[in-house]
N, C-alpha and C positions, 0 to 999 in steps of 0.2 A: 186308590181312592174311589169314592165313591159318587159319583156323580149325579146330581140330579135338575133341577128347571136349570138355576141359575148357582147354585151354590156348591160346593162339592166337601165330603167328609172322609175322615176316615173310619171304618170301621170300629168299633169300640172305644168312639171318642165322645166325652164330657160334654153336654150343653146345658143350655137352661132353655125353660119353658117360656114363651114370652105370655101375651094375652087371648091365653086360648078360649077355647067357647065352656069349659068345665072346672067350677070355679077352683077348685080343690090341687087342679093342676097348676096353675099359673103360675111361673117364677120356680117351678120345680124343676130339681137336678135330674139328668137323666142320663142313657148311654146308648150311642145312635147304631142301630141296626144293618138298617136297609133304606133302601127307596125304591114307592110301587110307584111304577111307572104308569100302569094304569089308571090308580086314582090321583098320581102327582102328589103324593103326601112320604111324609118320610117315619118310618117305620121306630119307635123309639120304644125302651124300657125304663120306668121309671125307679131312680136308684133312693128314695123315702122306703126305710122296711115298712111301715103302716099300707104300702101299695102292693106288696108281696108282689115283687117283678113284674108289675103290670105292665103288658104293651099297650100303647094307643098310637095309631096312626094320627098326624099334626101336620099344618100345613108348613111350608118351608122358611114363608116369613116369618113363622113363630118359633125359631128355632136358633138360638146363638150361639154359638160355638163355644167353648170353655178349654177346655183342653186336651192332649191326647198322648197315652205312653204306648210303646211298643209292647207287645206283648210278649212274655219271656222268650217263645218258641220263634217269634221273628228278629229277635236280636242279632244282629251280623258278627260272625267270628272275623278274625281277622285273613285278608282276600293274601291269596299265599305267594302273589307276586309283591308284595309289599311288607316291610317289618318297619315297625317301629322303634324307634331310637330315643335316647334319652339325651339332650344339648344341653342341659345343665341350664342355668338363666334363660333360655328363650322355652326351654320347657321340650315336650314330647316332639318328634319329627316324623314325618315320613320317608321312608328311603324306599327306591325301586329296588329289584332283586333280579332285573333284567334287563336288558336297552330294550327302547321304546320308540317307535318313529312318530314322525307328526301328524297327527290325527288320530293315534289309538286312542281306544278309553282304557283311562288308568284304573277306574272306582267306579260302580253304579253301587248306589246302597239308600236302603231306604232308611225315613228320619227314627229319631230315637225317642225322642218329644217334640210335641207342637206347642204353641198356646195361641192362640187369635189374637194378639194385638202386639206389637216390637214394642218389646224392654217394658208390658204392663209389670210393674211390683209383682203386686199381687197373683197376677196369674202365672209369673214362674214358679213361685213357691208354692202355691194350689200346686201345680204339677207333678212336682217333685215330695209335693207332703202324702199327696194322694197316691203316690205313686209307692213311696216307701211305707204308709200305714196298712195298705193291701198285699203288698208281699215286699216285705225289706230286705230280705235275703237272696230278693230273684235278680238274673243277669240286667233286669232293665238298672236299676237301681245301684248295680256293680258298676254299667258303664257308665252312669253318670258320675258317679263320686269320682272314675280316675280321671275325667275333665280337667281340664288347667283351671283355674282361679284367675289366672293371668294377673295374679298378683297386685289385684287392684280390689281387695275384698274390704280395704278401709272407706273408700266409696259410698259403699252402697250401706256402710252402718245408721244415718239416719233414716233412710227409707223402711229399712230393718227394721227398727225399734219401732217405726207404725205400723207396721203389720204385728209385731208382737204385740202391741198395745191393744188393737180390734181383739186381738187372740185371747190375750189376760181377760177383753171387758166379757167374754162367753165362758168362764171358766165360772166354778164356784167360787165364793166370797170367802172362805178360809183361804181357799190356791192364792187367789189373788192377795189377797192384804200378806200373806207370807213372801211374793214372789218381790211383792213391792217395800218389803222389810230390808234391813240392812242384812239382814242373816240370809234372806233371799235372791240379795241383788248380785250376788255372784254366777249362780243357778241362771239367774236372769240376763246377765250379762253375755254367757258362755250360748245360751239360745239366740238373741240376737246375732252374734257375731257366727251361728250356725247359718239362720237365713241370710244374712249379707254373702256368703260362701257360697251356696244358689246363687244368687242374685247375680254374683258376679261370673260365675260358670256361663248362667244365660248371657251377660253381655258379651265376655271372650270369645264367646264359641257360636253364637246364635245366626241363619241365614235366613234371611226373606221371601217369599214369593209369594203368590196371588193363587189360587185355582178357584174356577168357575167365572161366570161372565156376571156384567150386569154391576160393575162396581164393587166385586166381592172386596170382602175385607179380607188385606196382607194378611200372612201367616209366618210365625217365628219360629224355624224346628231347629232342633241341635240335632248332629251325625256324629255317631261314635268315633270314625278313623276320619273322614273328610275332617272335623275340628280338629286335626290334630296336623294338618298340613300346615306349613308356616308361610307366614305371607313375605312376599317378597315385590318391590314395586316395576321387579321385569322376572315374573313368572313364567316358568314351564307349563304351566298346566293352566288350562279355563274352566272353573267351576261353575256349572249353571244347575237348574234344577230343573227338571221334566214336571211342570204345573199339572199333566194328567194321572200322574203318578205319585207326586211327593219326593221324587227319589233324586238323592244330588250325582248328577258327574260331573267326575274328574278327565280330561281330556287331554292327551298332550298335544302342546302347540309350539313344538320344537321339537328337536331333537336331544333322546335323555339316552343318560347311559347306565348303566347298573350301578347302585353307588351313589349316583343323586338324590340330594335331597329334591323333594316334590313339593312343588311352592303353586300359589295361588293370588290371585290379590285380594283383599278383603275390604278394596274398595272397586269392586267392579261393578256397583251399580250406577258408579260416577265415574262417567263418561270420558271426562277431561282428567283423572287423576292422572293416569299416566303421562301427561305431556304438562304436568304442574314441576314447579323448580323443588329441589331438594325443601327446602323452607317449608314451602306449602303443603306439601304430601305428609309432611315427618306432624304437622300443624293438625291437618285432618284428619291423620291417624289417630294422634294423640288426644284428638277430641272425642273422635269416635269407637275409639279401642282400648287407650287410657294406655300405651307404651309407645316411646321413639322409637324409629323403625334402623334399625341397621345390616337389612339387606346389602347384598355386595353391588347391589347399582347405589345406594345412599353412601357407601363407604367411600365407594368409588369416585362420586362427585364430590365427597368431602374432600375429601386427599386432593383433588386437581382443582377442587375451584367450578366445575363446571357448572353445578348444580345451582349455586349460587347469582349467576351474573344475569339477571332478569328485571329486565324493565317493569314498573311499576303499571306502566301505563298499558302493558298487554294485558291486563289481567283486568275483570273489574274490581270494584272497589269494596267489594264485598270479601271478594279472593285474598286482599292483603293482608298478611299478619302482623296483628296489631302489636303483639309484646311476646317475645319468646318464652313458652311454656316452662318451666321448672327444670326437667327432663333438659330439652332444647340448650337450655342456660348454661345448663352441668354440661353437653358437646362439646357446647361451643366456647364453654369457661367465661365468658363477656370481657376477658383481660386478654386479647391479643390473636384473640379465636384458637389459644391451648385448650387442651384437656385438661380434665380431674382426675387424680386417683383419691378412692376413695379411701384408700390406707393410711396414707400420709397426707393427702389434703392437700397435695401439691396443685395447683392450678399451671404452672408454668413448662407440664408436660409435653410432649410434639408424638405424632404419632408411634414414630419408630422408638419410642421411652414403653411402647406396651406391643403385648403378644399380640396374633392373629386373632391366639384363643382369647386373649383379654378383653381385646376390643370391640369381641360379640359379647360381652357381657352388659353393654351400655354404664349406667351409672355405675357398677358395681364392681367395673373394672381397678386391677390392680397395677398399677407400674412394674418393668423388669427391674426395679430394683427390690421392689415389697415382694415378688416373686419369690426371689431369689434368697431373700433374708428369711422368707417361711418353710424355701425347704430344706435349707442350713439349718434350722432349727428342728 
């Protein structure tokens, strides 16, 4: 990164102009350089062809961040102590390809995209639109498409549809009355639910942090292999981000052996998550992540009760869950604290009625008897 007074960039990243002294620039898109230290201004090219790549030196507070894609040649291959695995229902994994002792780095890698503001609409899909209309064939572009969804792309369909709506109202007036035709709204359909699949890559996958002083404003980057590490709510590994840098590590904080999957928590900017009861965590994930967690510490406290036996009164009142989530419901089946299978629809299931492998599948799991009948068939 790039640092300068108070605020810090990356190279070849997206701003806008704020209210600078030259009327013709103001609110102009640009793409940031450098910073002269000497004159304290930060060096920028403006991206309007009417300006034919013009530089002009700007002062800092006139300068707002937009967004930032890796450049093809800095795209991270994948780190050759580490492969990746396919879990089926929880999606892509990381697995080590060596023992690891406590305190090695597992991962330094730098992000893949930025945007200045967590989970803005608009500015993930700027990102990722700017990023595939300038080269759509290139590696940055590659690694975002294989991102998880996390399976939560029906979400973010309303927010969708507003952003395609701004988008329709800049198009020509035949585009539009056809897009907005019945013969159109299929065309139209199959594009919104393109941006909500953005939208939700950036929420499954997005990390936070701050660089520069002075109150800067967070930053939301996606990492190619780091998103692809599964959270667990007693992790091997501490994922933090070097704010002079941009770059996330992975670090382990135990002891790993080859063969393990490499976990993280994905709520480690909150403090108390890990000391919250099974209820609470699976609550806050779900609100924050949009999936029940079924790490083998949540399975673990299922099965024994442990997770559960919490006074009400330790926690504040904010802390309590007020109604179990959807997700949560299907666990816990609300009839006797059994499980679902969702083949048969049995609510009166008991753990040892499903596989190891079933029982990571959260809602979608299958009883051994619906197993069983599928592969007889």
């Amino acid at each position: 990164m790039i640092h300068g007074v108070e605020k810090a960039f990356f190279a070849t990243s997206y701003a806008f102009l704020g209210q600078v002294a030259v009327a013709e620039f103001v609110n102009q898109r640009c793409i940031i350089e450098k910073f002269n230290s000497d004159k304290k201004r930060w060096q920028v090219r403006l991206v309007d062809a009417r300006f034919k790549n013009k530089q002009v030196l700007v002062p800092e507070k006139d300068l707002v961040f937009d967004c930032y894609g890796s450049p093809p040649e800095l795209v991270p291959g994948p780190p050759e102590h580490i492969r990746i695995v396919d879990t089926g229902a929880a999606g892509n994994s990381l697995v080590a390809c060596k023992d690891l002792k406590q305190g090695d780095i597992v991962l330094i890698e730098k992000p893949l995209m930025v945007i200045g503001s967590k989970y803005n609409y608009s500015a993930c899909w700027t990102s990722y639109a700017t990023a595939r209309a300038e080269r759509p064939d290139s590696a940055l572009v590659t690694a975002f498409d294989e991102l998880s969804d996390g399976d939560v792309v029906h979400k973010y369909l309303e927010p969708s549809q507003s952003i395609y709506d701004k988008m329709l109202d800049c198009a020509s007036e035949k585009f539009r009355n056809f897009m907005r035709s019945p013969e159109g709204k299929p065309a139209a359909q199959a594009e919104v639910k393109k941006i909500a699949a953005v939208l939700a890559k950036w929420k499954s996958n997005a990390h936070t942090f701050t660089a520069g002083t002075g109150g800067a404003e967070p930053y939301s980057a996606l990492y190619r292999f780091a998103s692809k590490g599964n959270h667990s709510c007693d992790p091997n590994c501490c994922a933090e981000i070097d704010v002079d840098t941009g770059c996330m590590i992975f670090r382990a904080q135990k002891k790993i052996k080859a063969g393990d999957h490499l976990t993280a928590s994905y709520m480690s900017e909150d403090s108390d998550f890990g000391n919250l009861p099974l209820a609470l965590r699976r609550e806050r994930l779900f609100a924050g992540r949009g999936f029940t967690c079924l790490c083998e510490r949540c399975l673990r406290e299922e099965s024994d009760g442990s997770g559960k036996k919490t006074e009400a009164k330790d926690y504040p009142q904010d802390d309590k869950p007020s109604q179990a989530t959807e997700p949560e419901a299907k666990l816990q089946s609300g009839q006797g604290g059994h499980l679902l299978c969702s083949t048969c629809e049995r609510n009166d299931c008991s753990r040892k009625d499903f596989s190891s492998k079933q029982l990571q599948k959260g809602d979608k799991r299958r009883c051994k008897q619906c197993t069983a009948g599928a592969e007889a068939s």
